[in-house]
N, C-alpha and C positions, 0 to 999 in steps of 0.2 A: 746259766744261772747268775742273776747279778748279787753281787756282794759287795755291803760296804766295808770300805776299806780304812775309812776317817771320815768322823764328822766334827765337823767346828761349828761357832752357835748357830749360824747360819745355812749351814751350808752341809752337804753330802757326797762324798768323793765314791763312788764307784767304778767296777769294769763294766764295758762296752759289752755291748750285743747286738748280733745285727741288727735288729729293728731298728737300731741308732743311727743307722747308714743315713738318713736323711740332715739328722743333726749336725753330723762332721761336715758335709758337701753344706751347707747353711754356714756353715761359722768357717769352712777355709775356701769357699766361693764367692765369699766378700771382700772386696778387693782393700779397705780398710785394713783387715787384719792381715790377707794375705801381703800386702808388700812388706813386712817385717821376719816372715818366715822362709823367703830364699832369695837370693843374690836376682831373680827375673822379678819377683815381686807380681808375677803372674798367679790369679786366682786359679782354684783345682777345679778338675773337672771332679763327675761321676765316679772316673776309675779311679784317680787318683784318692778320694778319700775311702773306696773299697779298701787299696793297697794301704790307706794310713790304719782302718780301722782290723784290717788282718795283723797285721806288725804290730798293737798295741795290745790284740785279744794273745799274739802272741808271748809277746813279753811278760801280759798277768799269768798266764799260764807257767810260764817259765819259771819266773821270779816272783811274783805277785807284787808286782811294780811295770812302771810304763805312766805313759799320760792318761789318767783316767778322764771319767766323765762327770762333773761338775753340776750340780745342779741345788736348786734350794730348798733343805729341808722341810720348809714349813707347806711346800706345796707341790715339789717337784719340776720345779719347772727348768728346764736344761738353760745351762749358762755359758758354758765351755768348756775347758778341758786344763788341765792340772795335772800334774806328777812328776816321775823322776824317765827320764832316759837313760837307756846306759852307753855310753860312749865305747867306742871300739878299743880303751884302752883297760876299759871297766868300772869310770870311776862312774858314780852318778850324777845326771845332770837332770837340775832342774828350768822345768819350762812350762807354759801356760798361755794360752790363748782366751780370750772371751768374745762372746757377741757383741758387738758394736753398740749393743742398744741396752748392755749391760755395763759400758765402764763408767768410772767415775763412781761406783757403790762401793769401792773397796774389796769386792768378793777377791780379787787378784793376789792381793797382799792377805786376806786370810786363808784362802788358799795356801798359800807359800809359807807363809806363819805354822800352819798345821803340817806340811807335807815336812818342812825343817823338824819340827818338835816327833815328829812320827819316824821322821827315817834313824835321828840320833838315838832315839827310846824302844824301837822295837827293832833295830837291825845291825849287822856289825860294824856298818860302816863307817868311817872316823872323817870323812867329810864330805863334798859334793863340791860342784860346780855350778855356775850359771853363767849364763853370758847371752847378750841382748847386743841387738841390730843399733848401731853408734846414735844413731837417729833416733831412736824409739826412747825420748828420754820418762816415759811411765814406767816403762819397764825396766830398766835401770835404777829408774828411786824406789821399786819394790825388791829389785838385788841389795841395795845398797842398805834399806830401811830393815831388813832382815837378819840383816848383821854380816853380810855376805862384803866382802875384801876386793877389791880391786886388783888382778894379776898385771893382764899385758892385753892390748888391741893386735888383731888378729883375722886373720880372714877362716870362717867357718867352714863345715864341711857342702855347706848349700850355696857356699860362696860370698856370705855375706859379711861385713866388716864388721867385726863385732868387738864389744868391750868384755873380757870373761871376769869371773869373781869365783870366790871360793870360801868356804866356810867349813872350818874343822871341828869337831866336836868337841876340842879343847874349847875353844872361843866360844862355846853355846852357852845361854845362859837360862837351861831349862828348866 
């Protein structure tokens, strides 16, 4: 059953279902997007977006949080993907991918605009993470345009060198 979970004016964040399988292997089989997302910067196969789209329907299940699925209110049409991860230490971390044929609309940074103002408003959490591929400077000026803090440079769990940030709910200005 899909449910939304946050809509901004644009836009509709819900959970994945299988029929989606094709969507994810579409937006992390493109090699644009995929070199930002692991230290190989090799595009996913088939199985690998099963395995991303198991792990996401799991964590909505769990938490009712994970990278949802991204798409545009006024018609539906799939964009990419949005939400919070949780990190092995538990903090939340936010991250986002889009279709190549989607950037430059802004959807990224409302996306992130809306998952910020939704995770401080409807959850206990007192702050989150982000942190983006040193390289990828779009996605750094939506950490950064968000209200999100600059920690330390770091190498990720996927291997990649990345700049992390963080945003506490004190600093929110919701």
């Amino acid at each position: 059953m899909i449910e939304t979970v946050l809509e901004t004016d644009r836009l509709l964040l819900t959970n994945w279902a299988p029929e989606h399988l094709d969507e994810v292997i579409a937006l992390h089989s493109d090699p644009d997007v995929s070199r930002y997302l692991s230290a190989s910067g090799e595009p996913e196969d088939r199985q690998q977006a099963e395995a991303r789209l198991a792990s996401w329907a799991k964590d909505f299940a769990a938490q009712r949080m994970g990278k949802l699925r991204v798409s545009l209110k006024q018609d539906g049409q799939f964009l990419g993907r949005a939400g919070f991860g949780i990190e092995p230490n538990g903090e939340p971390e936010l991250g986002y991918a889009f279709l190549r044929r989607h950037w430059g609309n802004g959807y990224a940074i409302e996306a992130a605009r809306g998952l910020r103002d939704w995770l401080f408003s409807k959850t206990d959490h007192d702050h989150f993470i982000g942190y983006a591929d040193t390289r990828n400077a779009a996605s750094l000026r939506i950490l950064q345009a968000i209200g999100m803090t600059k920690t330390h440079i770091a190498e990720e769990l996927d291997g990649l060198t990345c700049q992390f940030h963080i945003l506490r709910k004190a600093d929110w200005h919701g």
